[in-house]
N, C-alpha and C positions, 0 to 999 in steps of 0.2 A: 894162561892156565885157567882151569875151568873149577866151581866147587857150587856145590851145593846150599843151600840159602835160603832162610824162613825170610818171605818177605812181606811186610804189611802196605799194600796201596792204597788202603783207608779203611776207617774205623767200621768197627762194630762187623767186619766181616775178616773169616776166620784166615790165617798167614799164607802164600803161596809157597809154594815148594820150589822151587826154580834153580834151576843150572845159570851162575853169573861169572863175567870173567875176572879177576884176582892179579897181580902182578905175583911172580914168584919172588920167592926170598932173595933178599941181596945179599952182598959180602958182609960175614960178621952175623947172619940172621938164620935160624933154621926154621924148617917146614916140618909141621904136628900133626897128625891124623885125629881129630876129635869125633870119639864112640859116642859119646853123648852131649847131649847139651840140654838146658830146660830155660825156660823163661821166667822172669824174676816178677814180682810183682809192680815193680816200676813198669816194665814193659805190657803188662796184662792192661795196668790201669790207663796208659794210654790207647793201646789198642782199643778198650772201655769206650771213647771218644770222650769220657768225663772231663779232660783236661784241653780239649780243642779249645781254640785255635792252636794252641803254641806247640804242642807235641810232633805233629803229622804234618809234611809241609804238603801245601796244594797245589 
């Protein structure tokens, strides 16, 4: 299954937008349509590159 996905490849440049593949729900598990989403500030600050090495892997 296929979904959509802010994705960071490295610091200090802005998130890619990308179609990635996902396993669907298994038994017992349901599948959610998320309208929005936002990024938190844990995520800003390492995207920042302030917190490299440990945040981003190479």
């Amino acid at each position: 299954m296929k979904a959509k996905a802010a994705v960071a490849w490295e610091t200090k440049k802005p998130l890619f937008i990308e179609m990635i593949d996902v396993e669907g729900p298994k038994e017992g598990e349901v599948l959610l349509k998320v309208i929005a989403s936002g990024v938190c500030h844990t995520d800003a600050f390492t995207l920042s590159g302030e917190c490299v090495p440990l945040c981003i892997r190479r």
